[in-house]
C-alpha positions as CSV (number, residue, x, y, z in Angstrom):
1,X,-39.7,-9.6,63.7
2,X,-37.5,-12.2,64.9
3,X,-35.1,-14.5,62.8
4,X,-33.9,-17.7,64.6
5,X,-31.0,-19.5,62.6
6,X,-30.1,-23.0,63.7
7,X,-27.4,-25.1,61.9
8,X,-29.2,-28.4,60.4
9,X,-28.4,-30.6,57.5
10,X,-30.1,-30.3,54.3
11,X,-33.5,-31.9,53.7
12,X,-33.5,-35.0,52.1
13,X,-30.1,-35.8,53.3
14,X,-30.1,-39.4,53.3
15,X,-28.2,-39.9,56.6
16,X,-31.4,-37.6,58.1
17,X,-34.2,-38.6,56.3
18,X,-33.7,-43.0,56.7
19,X,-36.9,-45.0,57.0
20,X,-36.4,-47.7,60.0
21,X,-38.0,-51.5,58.9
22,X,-39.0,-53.4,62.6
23,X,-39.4,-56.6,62.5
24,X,-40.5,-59.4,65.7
25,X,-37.7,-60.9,67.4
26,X,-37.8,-65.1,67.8
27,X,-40.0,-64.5,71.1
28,X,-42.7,-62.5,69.7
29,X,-43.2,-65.2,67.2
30,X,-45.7,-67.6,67.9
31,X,-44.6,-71.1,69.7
32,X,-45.1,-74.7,68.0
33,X,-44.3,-77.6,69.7
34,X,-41.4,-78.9,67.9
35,X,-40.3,-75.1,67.9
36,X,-36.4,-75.4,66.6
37,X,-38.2,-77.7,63.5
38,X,-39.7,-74.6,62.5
39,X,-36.9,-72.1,62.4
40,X,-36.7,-72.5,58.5
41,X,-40.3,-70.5,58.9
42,X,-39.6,-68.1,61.5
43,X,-36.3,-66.9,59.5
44,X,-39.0,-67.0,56.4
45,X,-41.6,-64.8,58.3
46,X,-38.4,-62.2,58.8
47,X,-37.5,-62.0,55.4
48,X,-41.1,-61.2,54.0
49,X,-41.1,-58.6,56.8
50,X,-38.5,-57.1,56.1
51,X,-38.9,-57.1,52.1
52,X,-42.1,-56.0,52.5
53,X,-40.9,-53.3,54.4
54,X,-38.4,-52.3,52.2
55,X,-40.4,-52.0,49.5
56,X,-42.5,-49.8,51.0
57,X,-39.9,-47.6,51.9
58,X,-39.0,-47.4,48.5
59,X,-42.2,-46.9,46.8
60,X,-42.6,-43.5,49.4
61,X,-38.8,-42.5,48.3
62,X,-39.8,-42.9,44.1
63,X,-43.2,-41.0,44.5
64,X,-41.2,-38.4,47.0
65,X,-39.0,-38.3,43.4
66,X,-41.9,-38.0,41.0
67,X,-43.7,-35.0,42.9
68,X,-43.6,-31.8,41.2
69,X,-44.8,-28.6,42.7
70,X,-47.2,-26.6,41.1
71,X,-47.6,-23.1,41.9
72,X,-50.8,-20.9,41.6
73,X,-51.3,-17.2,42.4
74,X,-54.5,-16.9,44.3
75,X,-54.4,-13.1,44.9
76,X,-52.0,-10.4,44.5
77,X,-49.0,-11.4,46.3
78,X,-50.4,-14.7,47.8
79,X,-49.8,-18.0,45.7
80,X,-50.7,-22.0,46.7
81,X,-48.0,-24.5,46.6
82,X,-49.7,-27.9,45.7
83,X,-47.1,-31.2,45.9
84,X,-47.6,-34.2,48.4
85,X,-49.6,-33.2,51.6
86,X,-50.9,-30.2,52.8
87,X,-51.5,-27.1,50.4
88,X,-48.8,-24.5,51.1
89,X,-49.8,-20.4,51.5
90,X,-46.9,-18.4,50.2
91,X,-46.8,-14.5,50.7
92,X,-44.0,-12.9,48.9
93,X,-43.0,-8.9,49.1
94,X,-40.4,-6.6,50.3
95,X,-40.7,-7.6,53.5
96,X,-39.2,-11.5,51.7
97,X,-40.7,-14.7,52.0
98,X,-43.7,-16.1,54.8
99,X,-45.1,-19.6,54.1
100,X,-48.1,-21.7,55.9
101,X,-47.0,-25.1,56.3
102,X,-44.3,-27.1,54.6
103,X,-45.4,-30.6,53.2
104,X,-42.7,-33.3,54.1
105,X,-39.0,-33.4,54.1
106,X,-38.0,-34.8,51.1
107,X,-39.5,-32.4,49.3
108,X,-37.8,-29.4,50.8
109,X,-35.7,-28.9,48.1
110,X,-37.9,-29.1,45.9
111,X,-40.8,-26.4,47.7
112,X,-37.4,-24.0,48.3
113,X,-36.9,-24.0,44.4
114,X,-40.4,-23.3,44.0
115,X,-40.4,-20.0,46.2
116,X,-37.2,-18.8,44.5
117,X,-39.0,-18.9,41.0
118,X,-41.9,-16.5,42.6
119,X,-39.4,-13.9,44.7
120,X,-35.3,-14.3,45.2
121,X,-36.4,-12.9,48.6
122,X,-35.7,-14.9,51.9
123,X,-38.0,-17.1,53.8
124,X,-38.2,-15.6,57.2
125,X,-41.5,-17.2,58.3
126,X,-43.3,-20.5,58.8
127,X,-46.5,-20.7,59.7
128,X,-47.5,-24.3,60.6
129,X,-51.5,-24.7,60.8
130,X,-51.4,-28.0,63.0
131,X,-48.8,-30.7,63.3
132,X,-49.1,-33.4,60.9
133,X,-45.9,-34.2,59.5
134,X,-47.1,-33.5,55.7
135,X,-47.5,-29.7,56.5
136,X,-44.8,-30.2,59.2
137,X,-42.5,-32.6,57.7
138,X,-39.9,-29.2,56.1
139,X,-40.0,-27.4,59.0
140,X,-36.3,-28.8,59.9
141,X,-34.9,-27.7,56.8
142,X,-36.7,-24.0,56.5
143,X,-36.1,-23.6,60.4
144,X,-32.7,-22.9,59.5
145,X,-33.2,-19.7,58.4
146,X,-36.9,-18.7,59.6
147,X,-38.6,-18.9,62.6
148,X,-41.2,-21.0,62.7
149,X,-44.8,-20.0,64.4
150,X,-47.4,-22.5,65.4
151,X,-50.0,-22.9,68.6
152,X,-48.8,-23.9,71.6
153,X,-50.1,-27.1,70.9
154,X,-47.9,-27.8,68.2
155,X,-45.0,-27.3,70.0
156,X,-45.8,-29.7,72.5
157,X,-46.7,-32.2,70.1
158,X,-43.7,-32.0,68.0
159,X,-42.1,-32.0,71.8
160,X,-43.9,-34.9,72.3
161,X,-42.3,-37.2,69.1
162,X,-39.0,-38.3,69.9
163,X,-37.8,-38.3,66.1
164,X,-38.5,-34.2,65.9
165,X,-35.3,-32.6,65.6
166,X,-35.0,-28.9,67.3
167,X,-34.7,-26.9,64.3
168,X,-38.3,-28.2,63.4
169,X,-39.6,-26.7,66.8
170,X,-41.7,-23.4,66.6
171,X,-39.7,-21.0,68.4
172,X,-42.2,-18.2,68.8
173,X,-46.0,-19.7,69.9
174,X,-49.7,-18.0,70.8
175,X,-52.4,-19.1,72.8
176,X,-55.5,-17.4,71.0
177,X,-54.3,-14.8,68.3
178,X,-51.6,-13.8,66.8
179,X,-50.4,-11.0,63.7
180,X,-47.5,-10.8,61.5
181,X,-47.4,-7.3,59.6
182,X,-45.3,-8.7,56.5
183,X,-45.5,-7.7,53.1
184,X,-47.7,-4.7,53.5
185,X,-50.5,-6.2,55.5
186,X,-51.7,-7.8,58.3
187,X,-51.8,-12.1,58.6
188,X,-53.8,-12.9,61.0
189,X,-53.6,-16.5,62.8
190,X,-56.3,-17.4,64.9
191,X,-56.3,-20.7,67.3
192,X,-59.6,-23.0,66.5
193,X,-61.0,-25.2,69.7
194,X,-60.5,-29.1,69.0
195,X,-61.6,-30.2,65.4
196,X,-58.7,-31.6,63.0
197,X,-56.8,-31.8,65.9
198,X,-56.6,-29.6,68.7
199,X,-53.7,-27.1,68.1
200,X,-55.6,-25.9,64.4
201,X,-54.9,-22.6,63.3
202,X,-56.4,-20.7,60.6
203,X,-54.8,-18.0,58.6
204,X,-56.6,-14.9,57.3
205,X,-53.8,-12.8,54.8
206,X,-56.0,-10.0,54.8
207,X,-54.8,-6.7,52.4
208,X,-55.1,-10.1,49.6
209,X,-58.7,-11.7,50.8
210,X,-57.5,-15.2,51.5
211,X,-57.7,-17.5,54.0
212,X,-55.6,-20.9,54.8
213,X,-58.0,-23.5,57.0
214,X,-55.3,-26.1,57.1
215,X,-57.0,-29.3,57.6
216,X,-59.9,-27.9,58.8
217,X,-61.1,-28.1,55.5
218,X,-60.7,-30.8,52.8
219,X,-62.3,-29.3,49.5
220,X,-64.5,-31.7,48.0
221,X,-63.8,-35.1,50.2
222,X,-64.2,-36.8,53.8
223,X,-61.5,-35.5,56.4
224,X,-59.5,-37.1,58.5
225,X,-60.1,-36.0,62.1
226,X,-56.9,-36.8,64.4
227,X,-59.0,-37.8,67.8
228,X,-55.3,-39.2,69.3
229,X,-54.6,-35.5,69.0
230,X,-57.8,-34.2,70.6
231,X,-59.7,-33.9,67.7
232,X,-63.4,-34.0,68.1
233,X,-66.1,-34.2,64.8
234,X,-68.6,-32.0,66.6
235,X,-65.9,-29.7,67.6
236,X,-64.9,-29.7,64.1
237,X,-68.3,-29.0,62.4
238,X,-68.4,-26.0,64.5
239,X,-65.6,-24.8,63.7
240,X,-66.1,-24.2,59.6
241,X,-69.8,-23.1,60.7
242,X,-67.8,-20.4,62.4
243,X,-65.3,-19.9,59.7
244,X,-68.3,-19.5,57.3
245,X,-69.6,-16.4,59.5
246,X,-65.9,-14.9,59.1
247,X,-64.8,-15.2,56.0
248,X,-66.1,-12.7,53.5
249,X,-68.1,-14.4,50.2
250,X,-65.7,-13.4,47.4
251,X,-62.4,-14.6,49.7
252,X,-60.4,-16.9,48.2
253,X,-59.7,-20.5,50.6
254,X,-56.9,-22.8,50.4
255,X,-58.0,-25.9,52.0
256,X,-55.6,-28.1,53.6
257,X,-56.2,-30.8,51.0
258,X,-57.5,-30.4,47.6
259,X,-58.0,-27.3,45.1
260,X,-58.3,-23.6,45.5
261,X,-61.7,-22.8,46.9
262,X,-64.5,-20.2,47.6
263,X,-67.0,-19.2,50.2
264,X,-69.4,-21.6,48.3
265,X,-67.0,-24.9,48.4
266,X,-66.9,-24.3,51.7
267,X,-70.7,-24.3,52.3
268,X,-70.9,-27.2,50.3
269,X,-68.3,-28.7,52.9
270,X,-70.2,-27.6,55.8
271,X,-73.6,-29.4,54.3
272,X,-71.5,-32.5,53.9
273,X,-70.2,-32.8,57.8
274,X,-73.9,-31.5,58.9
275,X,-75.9,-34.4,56.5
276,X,-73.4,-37.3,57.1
277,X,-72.6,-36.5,61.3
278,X,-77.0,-36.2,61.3
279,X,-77.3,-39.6,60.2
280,X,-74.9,-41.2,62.5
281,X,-76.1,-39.2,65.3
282,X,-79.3,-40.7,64.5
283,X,-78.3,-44.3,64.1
284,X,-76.7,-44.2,67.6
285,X,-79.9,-42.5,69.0
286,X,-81.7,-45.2,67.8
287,X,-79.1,-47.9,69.3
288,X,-77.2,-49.0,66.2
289,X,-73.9,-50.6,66.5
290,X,-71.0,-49.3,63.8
291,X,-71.5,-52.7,61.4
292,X,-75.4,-51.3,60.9
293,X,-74.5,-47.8,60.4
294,X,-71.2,-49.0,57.8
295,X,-73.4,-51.1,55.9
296,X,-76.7,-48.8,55.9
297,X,-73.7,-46.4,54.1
298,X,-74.7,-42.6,52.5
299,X,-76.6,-41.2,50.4
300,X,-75.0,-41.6,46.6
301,X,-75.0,-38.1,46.4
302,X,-72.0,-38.0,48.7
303,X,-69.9,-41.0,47.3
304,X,-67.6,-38.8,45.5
305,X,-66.4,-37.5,48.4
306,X,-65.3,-41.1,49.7
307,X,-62.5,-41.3,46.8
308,X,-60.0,-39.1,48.7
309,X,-57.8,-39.9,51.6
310,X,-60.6,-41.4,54.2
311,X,-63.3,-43.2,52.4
312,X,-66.9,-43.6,53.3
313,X,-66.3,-46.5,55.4
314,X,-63.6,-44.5,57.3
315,X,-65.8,-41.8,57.5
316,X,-68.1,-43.3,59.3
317,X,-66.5,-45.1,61.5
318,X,-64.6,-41.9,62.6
319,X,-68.0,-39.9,63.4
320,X,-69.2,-43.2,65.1
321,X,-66.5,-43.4,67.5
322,X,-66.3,-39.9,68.5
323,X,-70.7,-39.3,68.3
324,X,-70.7,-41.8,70.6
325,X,-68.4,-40.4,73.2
326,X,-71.0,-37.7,73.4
């Protein structure tokens, strides 16, 4: 075991955590001819900008206030964090304190009271499933005091964003596989090829007979598929056809968004992808532009599924655009 500490200022410090508001200078507005009459406007078009902005910002900082975190024991000494973002694996033991992901930074405090109410152990792990800041986003403030394990991928990604600080870096990384031995059994983390993204990782606590898919599953609704971040839909449909070969039928699943889940949830999610990726397939075989296939829509028995984070619209248009890279 290896325990990085790195000095960092608390999460949800407000000279850390500050939300930037951009708005056009005078040359990215557009020109009229009589341009100086219309300066009343352009210092008008700021001000909305920047109020709208604003109040953005501080709609995300009250909900960030409102979010409570609820805390469910799945199996023996594995428990679900559920807040704002992704679903949070806790394992808790002699051995202290390992989570899978983090949610995002505001609510660090929050997530560290949480884990002190199931064992006044420390936190000396952080497994991060891919690196989207709401499973991400805490990884500053627990990197502190854990060392924080991820896919190479990850790494570079997090690399990649100027705004990560190096505390929020996984220090220890894998290509393929990877075990930590911690609280009397074996987690297993296994690298997925491209789906949500392409640094996934799935986590298989196995003396408990659980498994964390991160995004690559979203129980009961449309995911989101990061193709920016190599993520593929094909890639991704293969992948929980896989998982469904590995994971035994009475294992418990925490998805990356939504409840706790079984084996069967997960089947249901795999018919989803399979029915809905068929019949876009289809529609570009048969030379369909995205407008047809959008307004052609799903079957209604799948319009539940549209009401989480990506709609049905979305959906679509996400299989469409990476179908037809095929």
């Amino acid at each position: 075991m290896v325990t990085i500490i790195l000095p960092v200022s608390r999460g949800g410090d407000t000279r850390r955590d500050r939300f930037v508001a951009r708005v056009p200078s005078e040359r990215h507005l557009p020109a009229f001819s009589g341009a100086d009459s219309f300066a009343p406007m352009k210092i008008q078009l700021l001000l909305v900008t920047l109020i709208a902005a604003l109040s953005t910002t501080a709609r995300a900082q009250q909900d960030f206030a409102k979010v409570e975190i609820k805390a469910t024991q799945v199996s023996k000494n594995v428990y679900m964090l559920e807040g704002a973002g992704g679903n949070i694996g806790v394992s808790v033991g002699a051995d202290g304190i390992l989570i899978v992901d983090d949610q995002f930074a505001p609510l660090a405090a929050k997530i560290e009271a949480a884990l002190q109410k199931l064992d006044p152990g420390k936190l000396k792990f952080v497994l991060n499933t891919h690196w989207h800041g709401d499973h991400t986003g805490g990884n500053a403030h627990f990197g502190r005091d854990a060392s924080i394990v991820a896919h190479t991928n990850v790494r570079k990604r997090l690399l990649a964003d100027n705004a990560t600080k190096r505390e929020a870096l996984p220090v220890i990384t894998f290509d393929d596989t990877l075990s930590v031995h911690f609280n009397g059994e074996e987690i297993k983390v296994m690298h997925l090829p491209p789906g949500h993204t392409d640094g996934d990782s799935v986590i298989f606590f196995t003396g408990a007979n659980v498994v964390h898919l991160g995004d690559q599953f979203f129980a009961g609704k449309f995911p989101f598929i990061d193709a920016n971040s190599g993520g593929d839909v094909a890639g991704y449909m293969r992948n929980v056809g896989e998982m469904l070969k590995l994971i035994p039928a009475d294992a418990k699943i925490i998805p990356g968004h939504g409840p706790l889940a079984t084996a069967e949830d997960l089947k249901r999610f795999y018919a989803m992808l399979a029915e809905t990726t068929g019949i876009v397939q289809k529609a570009i075989a048969a030379g369909k532009t995205f407008d047809q296939v959008k307004a052609d829509g799903l079957p209604e028995k799948w319009k539940d599924w549209g009401t989480g984070f990506i709609n049905t619209g979305r959906w679509l248009e996400i299989c469409f655009n990476s179908l037809s890279k095929k």
